[in-house]
N, C-alpha and C positions, 0 to 999 in steps of 0.2 A: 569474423562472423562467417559460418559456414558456407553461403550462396547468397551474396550480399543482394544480386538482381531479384531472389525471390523470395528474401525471409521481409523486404523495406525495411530493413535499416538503412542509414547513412550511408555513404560511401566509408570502407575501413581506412581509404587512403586522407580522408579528413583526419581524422584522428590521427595518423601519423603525425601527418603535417604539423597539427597543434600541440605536436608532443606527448601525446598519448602515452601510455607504461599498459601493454596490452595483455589481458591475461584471460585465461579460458572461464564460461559463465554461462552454465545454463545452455551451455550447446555454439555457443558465439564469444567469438572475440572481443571482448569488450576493454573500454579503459577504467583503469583502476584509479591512474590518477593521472593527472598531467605536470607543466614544469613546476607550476603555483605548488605543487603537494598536498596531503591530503588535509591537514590541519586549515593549510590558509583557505584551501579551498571552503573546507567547512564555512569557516568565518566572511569571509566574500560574498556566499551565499544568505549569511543574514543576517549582512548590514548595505548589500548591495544588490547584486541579479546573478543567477549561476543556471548553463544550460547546460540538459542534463540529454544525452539520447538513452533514449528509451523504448526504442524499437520492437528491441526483442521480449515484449508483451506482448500478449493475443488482444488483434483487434477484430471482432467478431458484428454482423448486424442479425437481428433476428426479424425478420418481416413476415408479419402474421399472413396466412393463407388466408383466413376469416375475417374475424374483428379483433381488434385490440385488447378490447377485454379476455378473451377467450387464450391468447397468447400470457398477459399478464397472469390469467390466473395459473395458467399449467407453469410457466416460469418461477411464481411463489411458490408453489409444490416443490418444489426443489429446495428450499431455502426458506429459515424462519424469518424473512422478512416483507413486509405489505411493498408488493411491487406494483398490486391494483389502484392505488391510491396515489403515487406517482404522479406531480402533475406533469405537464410536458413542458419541456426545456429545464426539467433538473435532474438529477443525477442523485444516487444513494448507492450507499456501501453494503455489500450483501456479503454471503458464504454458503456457498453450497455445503451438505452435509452428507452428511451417511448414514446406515441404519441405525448404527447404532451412537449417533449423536456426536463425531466427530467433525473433524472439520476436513473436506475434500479439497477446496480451495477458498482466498477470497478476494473481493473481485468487485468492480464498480461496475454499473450499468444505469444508461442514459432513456427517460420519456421523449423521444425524437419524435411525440405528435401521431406518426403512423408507425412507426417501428423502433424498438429497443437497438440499441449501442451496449456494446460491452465490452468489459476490457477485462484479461486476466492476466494471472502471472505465467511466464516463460516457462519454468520448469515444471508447469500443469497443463500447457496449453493444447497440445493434443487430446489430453485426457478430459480436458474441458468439452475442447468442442466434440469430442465422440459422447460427450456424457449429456449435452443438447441436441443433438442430433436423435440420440437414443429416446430421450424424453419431450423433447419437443416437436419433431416433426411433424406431428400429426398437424399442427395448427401453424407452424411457423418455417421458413426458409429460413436454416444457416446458414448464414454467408460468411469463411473466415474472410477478413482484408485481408490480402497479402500485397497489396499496388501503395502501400502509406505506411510512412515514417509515424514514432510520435514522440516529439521533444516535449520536455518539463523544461518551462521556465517558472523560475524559483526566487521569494526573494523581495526585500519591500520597493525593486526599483519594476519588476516583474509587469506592473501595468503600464507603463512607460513605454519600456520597451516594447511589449506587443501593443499601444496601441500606435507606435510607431506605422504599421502595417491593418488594425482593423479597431475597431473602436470597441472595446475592453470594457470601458468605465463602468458601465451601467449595469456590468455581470455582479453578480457576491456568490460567495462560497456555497460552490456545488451547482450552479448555473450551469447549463449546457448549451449550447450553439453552434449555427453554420454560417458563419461566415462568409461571404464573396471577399477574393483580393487578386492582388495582382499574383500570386503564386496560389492562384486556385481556391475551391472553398474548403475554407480550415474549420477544421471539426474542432473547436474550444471548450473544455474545463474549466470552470477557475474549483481548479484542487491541485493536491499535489500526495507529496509523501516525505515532505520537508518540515511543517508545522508553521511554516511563511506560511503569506499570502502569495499565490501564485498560478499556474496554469498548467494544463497539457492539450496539447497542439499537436492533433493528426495531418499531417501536410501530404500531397501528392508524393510517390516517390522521385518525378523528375523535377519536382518542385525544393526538392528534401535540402540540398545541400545550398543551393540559394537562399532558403528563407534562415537557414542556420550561419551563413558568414552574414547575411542582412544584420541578423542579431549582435553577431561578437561583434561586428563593425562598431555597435552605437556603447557610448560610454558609462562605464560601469557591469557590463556582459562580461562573463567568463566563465568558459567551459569545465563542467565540475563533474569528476569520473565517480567509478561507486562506491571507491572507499570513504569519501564524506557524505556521499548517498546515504550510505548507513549509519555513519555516525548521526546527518543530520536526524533521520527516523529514529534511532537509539533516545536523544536527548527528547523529542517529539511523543516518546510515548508508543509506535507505532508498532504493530507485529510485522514481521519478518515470514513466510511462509515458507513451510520446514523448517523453520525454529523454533518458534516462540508460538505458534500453531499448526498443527495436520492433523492426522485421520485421530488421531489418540486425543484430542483434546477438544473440548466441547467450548460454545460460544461465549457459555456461563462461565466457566473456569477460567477461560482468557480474559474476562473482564471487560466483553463485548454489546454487555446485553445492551446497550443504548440503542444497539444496531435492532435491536427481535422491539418492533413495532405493539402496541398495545392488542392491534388487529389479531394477530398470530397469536399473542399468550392466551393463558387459561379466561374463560371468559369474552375471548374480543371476539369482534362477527368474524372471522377466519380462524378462529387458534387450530391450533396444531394442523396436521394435515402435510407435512414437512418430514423428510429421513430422521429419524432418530427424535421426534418429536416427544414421548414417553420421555424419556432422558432428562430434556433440556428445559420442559417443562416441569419435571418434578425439582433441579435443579434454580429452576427459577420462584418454585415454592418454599425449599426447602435448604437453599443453601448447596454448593459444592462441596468435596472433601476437601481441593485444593483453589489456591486462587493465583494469578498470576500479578507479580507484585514487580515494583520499582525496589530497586537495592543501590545506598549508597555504599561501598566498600568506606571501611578509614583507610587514613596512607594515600599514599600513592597508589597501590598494586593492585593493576583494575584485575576484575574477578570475570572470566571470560567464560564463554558458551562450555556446558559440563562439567563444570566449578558446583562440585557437592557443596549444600546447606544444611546445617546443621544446628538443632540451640543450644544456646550455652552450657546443656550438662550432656551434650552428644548425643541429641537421636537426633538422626536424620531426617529432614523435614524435606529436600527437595533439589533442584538443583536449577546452575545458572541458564539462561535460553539466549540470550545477548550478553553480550558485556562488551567495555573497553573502555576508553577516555573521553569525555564529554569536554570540546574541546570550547564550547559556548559559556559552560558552569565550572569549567579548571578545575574537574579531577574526577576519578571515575567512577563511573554508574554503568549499573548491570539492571538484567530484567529478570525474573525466573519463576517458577510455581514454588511454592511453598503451601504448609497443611494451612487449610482455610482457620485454624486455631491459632496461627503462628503470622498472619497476612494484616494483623492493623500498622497504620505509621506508627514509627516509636520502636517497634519491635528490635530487641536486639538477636541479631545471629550470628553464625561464624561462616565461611567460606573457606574451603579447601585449595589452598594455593600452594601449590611446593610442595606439599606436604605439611606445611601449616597449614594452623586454624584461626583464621585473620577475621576481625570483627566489622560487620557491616551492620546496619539499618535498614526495615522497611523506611520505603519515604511514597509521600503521593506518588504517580504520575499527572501530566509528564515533568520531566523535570526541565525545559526550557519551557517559557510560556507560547503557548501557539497565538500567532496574528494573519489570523483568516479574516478576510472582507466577511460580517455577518451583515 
């Protein structure tokens, strides 16, 4: 990690210690895997607890100059999602966009009562926050964190263990909190990016690597790097940013619309009024050209990210955005666009692997079943 005192991550020297396999991410050293590897790790994480550092995400406060409302509303301007309606102490999954209906990032944010909590991804995070600063200042202070770690803990033992340290119970999925503890007050999630039920935990940074051996300490914890990271979001259904979405691919296409609120569509008391609104609105009246679909390969040979698709008499329909081995469902699953023509389950296609043309299937997502606290 480039300036571990000032980006709050961990200490790099923990992750040695635990065996860490270190590889460059997003601007930071990060662990890929540890000695467990990346298969078990997978599986540890969801039939047991797996801690995940997570640091190198933008932790961001937005603290309205005015009133709350006036913050909410210029922050939904940004993004086709009702951030006004937001009660406080929960959390919802948003994306910024662009003019022309793309996706800039996406990105979770907390009703903290008197001011918004956010979190983005790593390889956005500058451009996040210069992209709030730009449009929000008028009504709102950006504050990046840069003094707090944030660990994911993942996983059906995940309540257990944290309430080892603060009482958990009583959160369900997308809950947000602050906590008192004896390692300072822990800004609490219950969400993740694993399809468990589980958490993410802003901790102090001299607090960071305490509350992390507290964890592995208790039975059934273990530290789990990014390569089952992904795998676990792969079989979860979840996008990937700069994969499976950016600036070229709209909310509708991704298969996100659950996120674009009744408020914001055609008709609701806020519609449009959002980057690239035209678009994703006529898209949500009219269908996409493309839609982004689950893919089971047959065989063995998983069909991985740029893996051309094609149908059975050879035209081209689209191509792979994830792929690899679903190590929960024993055998491999990809994600990709394909022409909204060619996007129901059942569908058969081929994927370009080797120079073969190897037969896959649409199938639902996701393809593990998610066990979120509802």
């Amino acid at each position: 990690m480039t300036d571990l005192d000032q980006t709050g991550l961990s200490r790099l020297g923990l992750h040695v210690e635990l065996g860490g396999k270190m590889v460059p991410f997003a601007g930071y050293e990060m662990p890929v895997q540890y000695p467990m590897g990346v298969l078990r790790e997978h599986l540890h994480c969801r039939s047991q607890t797996g801690l995940f550092d997570v640091s190198h995400m933008g932790q961001v406060i937005l603290r309205p100059r005015g009133s709350m409302e006036a913050l909410c509303l210029a922050f939904e301007a940004l993004m086709p999602v009702d951030v006004l309606r937001l009660a406080a102490g929960r959390q919802r999954y948003g994306m910024f966009t662009n003019e022309t209906g793309g996706i800039l990032d996406d990105l979770m944010f907390a009703n903290r009562g008197d001011h918004l909590f956010v979190v983005v991804n790593a390889g956005c995070k500058a451009a996040d926050i210069a992209h709030m600063q730009a449009h929000l200042s008028a009504v709102a202070e950006v504050i990046p964190v840069t003094d707090r770690a944030l660990i994911a803990v993942q996983g059906p033992g995940a309540e257990a263990a944290l309430s080892t340290l603060v009482p958990v119970q009583g959160m369900r999925f997308m809950d947000s909190a602050i906590l008192p503890s004896g390692m300072g007050d822990l800004w609490v999630s219950r969400s993740g990016y694993t399809g468990e039920d589980g958490f993410e935990v802003s901790v102090e940074n001299r607090h960071a690597e305490a509350f992390v051996r507290h964890l592995l300490a208790l039975p059934g914890v273990a530290p789990i790097g990014l390569g089952a990271r992904d795998s676990l979001r792969l079989e979860a259904g979840l996008c990937l940013y700069g994969h499976d979405i950016d600036t070229t691919t709209s909310p509708v296409e991704a298969g996100l619309t659950w996120a674009i609120q009744k408020s914001r569509r055609t008709g609701g008391a806020r519609q449009g009024g959002f980057p690239g609104a035209a678009r994703i609105l006529r898209e949500l009246a009219e269908g996409p050209e493309r839609l982004r679909v689950g893919l089971r390969p047959e065989g063995r040979a998983p069909m991985r990210e740029g893996t051309l698709l094609f149908d059975p008499d050879g035209t081209p329909l689209g191509e792979v955005t994830s792929g690899g081995f679903g190590p929960s469902v024993e055998a491999p699953i990809a994600m990709g666009y394909v022409a909204a023509s060619h996007a129901a389950p059942g569908t058969a296609l081929l994927g370009e692997v080797r120079g073969k043309r190897l037969p896959a299937a649409v199938v639902p997502l996701p393809f593990q079943p998610t066990t979120y606290k509802r």
